[in-house]
C-alpha positions in Angstrom: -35.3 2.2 48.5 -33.4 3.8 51.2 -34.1 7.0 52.7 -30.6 7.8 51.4 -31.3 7.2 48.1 -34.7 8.7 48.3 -33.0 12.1 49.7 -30.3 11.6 46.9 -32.5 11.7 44.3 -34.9 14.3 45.2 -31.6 16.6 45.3 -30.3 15.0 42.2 -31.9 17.5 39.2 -29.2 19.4 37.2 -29.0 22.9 37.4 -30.9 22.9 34.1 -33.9 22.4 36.2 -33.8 24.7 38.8 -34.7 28.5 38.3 -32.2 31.1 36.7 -30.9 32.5 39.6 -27.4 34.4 40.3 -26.8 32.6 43.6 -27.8 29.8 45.4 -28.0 29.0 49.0 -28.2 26.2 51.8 -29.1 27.2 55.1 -28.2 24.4 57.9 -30.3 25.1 60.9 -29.5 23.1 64.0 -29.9 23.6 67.9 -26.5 23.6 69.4 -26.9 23.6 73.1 -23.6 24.4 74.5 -21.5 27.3 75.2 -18.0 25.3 73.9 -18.2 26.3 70.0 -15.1 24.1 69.2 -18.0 21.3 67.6 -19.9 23.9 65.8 -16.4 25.3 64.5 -15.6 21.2 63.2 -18.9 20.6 61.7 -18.3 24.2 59.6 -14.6 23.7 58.7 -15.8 19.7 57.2 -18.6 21.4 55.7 -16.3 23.7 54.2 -14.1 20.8 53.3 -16.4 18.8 51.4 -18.0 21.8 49.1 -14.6 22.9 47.7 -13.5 19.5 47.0 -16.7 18.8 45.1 -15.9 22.3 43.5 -20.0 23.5 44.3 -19.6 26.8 46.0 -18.6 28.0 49.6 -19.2 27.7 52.7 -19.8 31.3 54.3 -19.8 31.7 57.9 -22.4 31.0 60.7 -24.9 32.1 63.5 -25.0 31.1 66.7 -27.3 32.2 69.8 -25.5 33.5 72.9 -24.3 30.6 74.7 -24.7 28.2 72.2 -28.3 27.9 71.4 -29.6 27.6 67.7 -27.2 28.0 64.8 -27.3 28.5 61.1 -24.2 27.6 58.8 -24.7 29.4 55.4 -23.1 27.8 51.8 -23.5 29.5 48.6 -22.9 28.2 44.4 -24.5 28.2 41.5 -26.7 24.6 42.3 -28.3 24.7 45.7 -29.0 21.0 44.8 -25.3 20.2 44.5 -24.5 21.7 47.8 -27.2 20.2 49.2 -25.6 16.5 48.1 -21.9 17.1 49.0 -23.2 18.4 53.2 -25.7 15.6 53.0 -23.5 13.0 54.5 -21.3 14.9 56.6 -24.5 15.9 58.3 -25.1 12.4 58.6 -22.1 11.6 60.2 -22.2 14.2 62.4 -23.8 12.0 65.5 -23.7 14.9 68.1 -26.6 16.7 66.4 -30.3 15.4 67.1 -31.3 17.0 63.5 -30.7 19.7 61.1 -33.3 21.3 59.3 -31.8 22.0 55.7 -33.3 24.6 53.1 -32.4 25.1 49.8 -32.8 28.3 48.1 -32.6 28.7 44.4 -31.5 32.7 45.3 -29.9 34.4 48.2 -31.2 33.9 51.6 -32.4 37.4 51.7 -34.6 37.0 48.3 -37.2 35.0 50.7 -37.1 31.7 48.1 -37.2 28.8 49.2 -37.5 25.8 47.2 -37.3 22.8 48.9 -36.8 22.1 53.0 -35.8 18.5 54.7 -35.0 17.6 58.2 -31.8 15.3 58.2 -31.4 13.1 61.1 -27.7 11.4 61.6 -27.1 8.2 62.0 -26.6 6.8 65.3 -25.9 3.3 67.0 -25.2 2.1 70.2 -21.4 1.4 69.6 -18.1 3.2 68.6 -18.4 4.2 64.7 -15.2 4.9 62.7 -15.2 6.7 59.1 -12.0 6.3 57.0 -11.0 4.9 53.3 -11.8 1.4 52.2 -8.2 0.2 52.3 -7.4 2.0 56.1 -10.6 0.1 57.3 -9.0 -3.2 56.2 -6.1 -2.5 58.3 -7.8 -1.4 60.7 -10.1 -4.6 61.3 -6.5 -7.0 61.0 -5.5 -4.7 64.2 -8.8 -4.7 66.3 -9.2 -8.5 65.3 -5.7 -9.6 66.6 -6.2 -7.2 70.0 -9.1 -9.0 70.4 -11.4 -7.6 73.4 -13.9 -6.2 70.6 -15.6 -7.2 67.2 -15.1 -4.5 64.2 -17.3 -5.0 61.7 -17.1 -3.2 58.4 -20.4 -1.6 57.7 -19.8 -0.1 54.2 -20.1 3.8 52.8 -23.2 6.2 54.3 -25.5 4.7 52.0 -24.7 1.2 53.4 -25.1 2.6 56.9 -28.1 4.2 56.0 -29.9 0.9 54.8 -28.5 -1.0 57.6 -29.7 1.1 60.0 -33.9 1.1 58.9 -36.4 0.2 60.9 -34.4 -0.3 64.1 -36.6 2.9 65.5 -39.5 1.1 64.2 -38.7 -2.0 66.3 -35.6 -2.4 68.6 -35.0 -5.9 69.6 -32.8 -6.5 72.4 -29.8 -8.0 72.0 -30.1 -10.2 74.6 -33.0 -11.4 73.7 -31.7 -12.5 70.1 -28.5 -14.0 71.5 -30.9 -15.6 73.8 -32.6 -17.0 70.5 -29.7 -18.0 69.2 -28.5 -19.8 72.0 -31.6 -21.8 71.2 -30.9 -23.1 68.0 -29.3 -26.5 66.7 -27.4 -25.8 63.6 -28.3 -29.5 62.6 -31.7 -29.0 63.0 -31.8 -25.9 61.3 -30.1 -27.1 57.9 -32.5 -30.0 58.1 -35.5 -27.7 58.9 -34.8 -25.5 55.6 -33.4 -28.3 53.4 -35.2 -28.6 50.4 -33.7 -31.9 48.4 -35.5 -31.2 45.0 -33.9 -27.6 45.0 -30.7 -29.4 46.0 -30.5 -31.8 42.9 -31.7 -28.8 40.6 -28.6 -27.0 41.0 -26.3 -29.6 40.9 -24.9 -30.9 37.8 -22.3 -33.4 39.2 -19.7 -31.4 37.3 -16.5 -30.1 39.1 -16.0 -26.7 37.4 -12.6 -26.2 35.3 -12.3 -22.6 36.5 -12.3 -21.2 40.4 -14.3 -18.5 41.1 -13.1 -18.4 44.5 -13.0 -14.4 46.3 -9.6 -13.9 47.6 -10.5 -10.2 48.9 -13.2 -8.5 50.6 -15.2 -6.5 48.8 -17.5 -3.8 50.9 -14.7 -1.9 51.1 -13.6 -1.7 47.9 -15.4 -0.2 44.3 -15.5 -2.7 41.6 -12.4 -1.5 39.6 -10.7 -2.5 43.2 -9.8 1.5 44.2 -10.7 2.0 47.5 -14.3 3.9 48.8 -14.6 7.0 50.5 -15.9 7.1 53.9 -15.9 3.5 55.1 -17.6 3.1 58.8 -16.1 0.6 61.0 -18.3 -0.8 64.0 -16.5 -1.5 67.4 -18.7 -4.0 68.9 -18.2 -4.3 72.4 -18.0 -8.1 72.3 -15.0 -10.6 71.9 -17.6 -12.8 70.6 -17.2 -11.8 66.7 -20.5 -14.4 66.0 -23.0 -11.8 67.7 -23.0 -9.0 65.6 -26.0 -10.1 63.6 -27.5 -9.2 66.9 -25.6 -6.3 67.6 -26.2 -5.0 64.1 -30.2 -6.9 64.0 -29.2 -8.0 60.4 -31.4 -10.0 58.8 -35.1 -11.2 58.9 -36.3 -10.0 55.5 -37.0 -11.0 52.3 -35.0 -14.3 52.1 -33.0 -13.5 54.5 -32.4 -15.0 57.8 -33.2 -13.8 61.1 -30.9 -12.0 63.2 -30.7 -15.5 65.9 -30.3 -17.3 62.7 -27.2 -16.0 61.8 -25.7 -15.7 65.0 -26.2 -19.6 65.5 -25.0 -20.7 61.5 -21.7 -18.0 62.2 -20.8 -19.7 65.4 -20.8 -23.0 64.0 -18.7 -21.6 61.0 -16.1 -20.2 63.6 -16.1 -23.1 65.3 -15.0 -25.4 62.4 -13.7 -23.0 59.9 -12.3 -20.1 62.0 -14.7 -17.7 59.6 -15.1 -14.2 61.2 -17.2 -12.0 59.9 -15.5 -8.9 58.9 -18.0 -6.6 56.7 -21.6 -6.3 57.5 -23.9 -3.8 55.3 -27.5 -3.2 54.5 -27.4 -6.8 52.1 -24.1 -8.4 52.2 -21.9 -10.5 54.7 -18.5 -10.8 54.3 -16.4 -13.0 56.3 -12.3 -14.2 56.9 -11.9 -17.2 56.8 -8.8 -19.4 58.7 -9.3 -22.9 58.5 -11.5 -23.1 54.8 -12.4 -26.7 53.1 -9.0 -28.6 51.5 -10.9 -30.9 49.8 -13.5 -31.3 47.5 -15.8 -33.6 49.6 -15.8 -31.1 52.5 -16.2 -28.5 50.0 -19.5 -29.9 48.7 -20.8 -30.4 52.0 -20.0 -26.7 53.2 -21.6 -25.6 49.8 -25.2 -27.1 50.7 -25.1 -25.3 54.1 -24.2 -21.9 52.2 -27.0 -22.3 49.5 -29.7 -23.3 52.4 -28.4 -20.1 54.0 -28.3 -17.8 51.2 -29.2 -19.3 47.9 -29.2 -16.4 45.7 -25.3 -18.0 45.9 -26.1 -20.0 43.5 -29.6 -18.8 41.7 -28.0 -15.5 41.0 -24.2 -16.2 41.3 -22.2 -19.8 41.0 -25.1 -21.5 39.1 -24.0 -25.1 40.6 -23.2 -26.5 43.8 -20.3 -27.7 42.1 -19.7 -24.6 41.0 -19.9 -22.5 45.1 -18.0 -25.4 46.2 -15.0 -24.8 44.0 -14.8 -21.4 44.7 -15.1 -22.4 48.6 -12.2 -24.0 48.2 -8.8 -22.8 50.1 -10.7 -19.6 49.8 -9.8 -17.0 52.4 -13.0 -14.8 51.8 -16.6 -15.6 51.8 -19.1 -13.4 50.8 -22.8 -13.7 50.7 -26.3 -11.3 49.3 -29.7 -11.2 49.5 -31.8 -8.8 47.3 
């Protein structure tokens, strides 16, 4: 569980279960540490933003030290716990800030209750990050990708980012290190290394599938009933070489699924004979464009195998056949792949 979700749900009780109270309050407490109040000024005006869309109460002001020292932003409503969830992810996104130290009060500040404290840390990487709807973000990635001179990556909601983003202050590996890795690695030898025959004739039925369940769009950055999500980050990945951003992003390496190098070396291969790009990247799923896809059945098949020794939940969890992934690999623009 992420420590988005984890956050989430602590904050999540109705305002059944928090004490009778006339008015609640969140108190933001942050160091600021400059005199130029024009950022302090944004981060209250989007805090403000976000409350009265989600209809919770007000945002009411701030404190600042004299030249710019420690500030307090003050919102007010009848659920501290609702406030607490619509300034959650702006806070998050708000990468000038080391960390804010939240408290919720289930009365006003001046009552001297508080209920529950947390220290929110934003999310930061080592690259440009852009926030924007699901459907901009696709236009935006057809733009970067045909400027060329950079790799965007879609990286999903906050949540996505969140999960993405764990463990890399537990341990860092350098980049070039895993491109070093990579660099290393025969894909031939790696899809003979993992293949597993017996699993291979299990899930193949020798059956060509009437229907295609090919994906024609990508997904990350859109909600199920195709509308598009909130808050969508774009990566700018300062490399033209779109294959690296496993490394970039150190994706992978858990569970089932591959290690960062891994990925890196299995997505320049694909590149190289399918003109696949990898366009959305989040905590558990890969999503790529694809130019040059399999036209026939044969080379379908064939491209299948490689997928399920990469990622065979594919099949286990998804297409149930070989037959059935290579149908849908078929002339199909989009591939996507998950690991649980």
């Amino acid at each position: 569980m992420s420590l988005f979700k984890k956050i989430f749900d602590r904050f999540s009780t109705s305002p059944d279960d928090a004490p009778p109270a006339s008015e609640h309050a969140v108190l933001i407490r942050f160091h600021y540490g400059r005199a130029d109040l024009s950022g302090l000024y944004a981060l209250e005006d989007e805090m403000t933003r976000v409350v009265a869309d989600a209809g919770v109460g007000e945002v009411d002001g701030h404190e600042v030290a004299v030249g710019g020292g420690d500030a307090t932003i003050y919102a007010y409503g009848q659920d501290a716990n609702a406030l607490f969830r619509s300034i959650h992810p702006v806070l998050l996104d708000t990468t000038w800030l080391d960390e804010a130290r939240v408290t919720l009060r289930y009365g006003p500040p001046e009552d001297g209750i508080a209920a529950s404290e947390v220290t929110i840390r934003p999310l930061k990487f080592p690259f440009p990050v852009e926030t924007m709807p699901g459907d901009r973000a696709v236009e935006r990635w057809q733009v970067l990708r045909a400027e060329g001179g950079c790799t965007p990556v879609i990286l999903g909601d906050l949540e996505d980012r969140e999960q993405l983003r764990e463990g890399w202050d537990i341990a860092e590996p350098d980049v070039d290190e895993l491109l070093a890795r990579a660099e290393a690695i025969d894909v031939d030898t790696w899809l003979r290394e993992h293949d597993n025959a017996e699993r291979l004739v299990e899930f193949s039925d020798g059956v060509w599938p009437a229907a295609n369940q090919a994906v024609s769009t990508l997904r990350v950055p859109f909600s199920e009933d195709g509308t598009p999500r909130p808050g969508i980050g774009m990566a700018i990945l300062p490399t033209s070489r779109h294959w690296e951003a496993a490394a970039w992003l150190r994706f992978g390496g858990w569970n089932a699924c591959p290690a960062p190098e891994d990925h890196v070396a299995l997505w320049r291969s694909w590149a190289e004979r399918h003109g696949a790009q990898v366009a959305c990247i989040t905590g558990s799923v890969v999503e790529f464009v694809v130019d040059r896809p399999p036209a026939t059945a044969d080379e379908a098949l064939a491209l299948a195998r490689e997928h399920f020794l990469y990622c065979d939940d594919l099949v286990i969890q998804g297409y149930g056949t070989l037959e059935g992934l290579a149908a849908a690999l078929l002339d199909a623009p989009v591939w996507s792949f998950w690991w649980d």
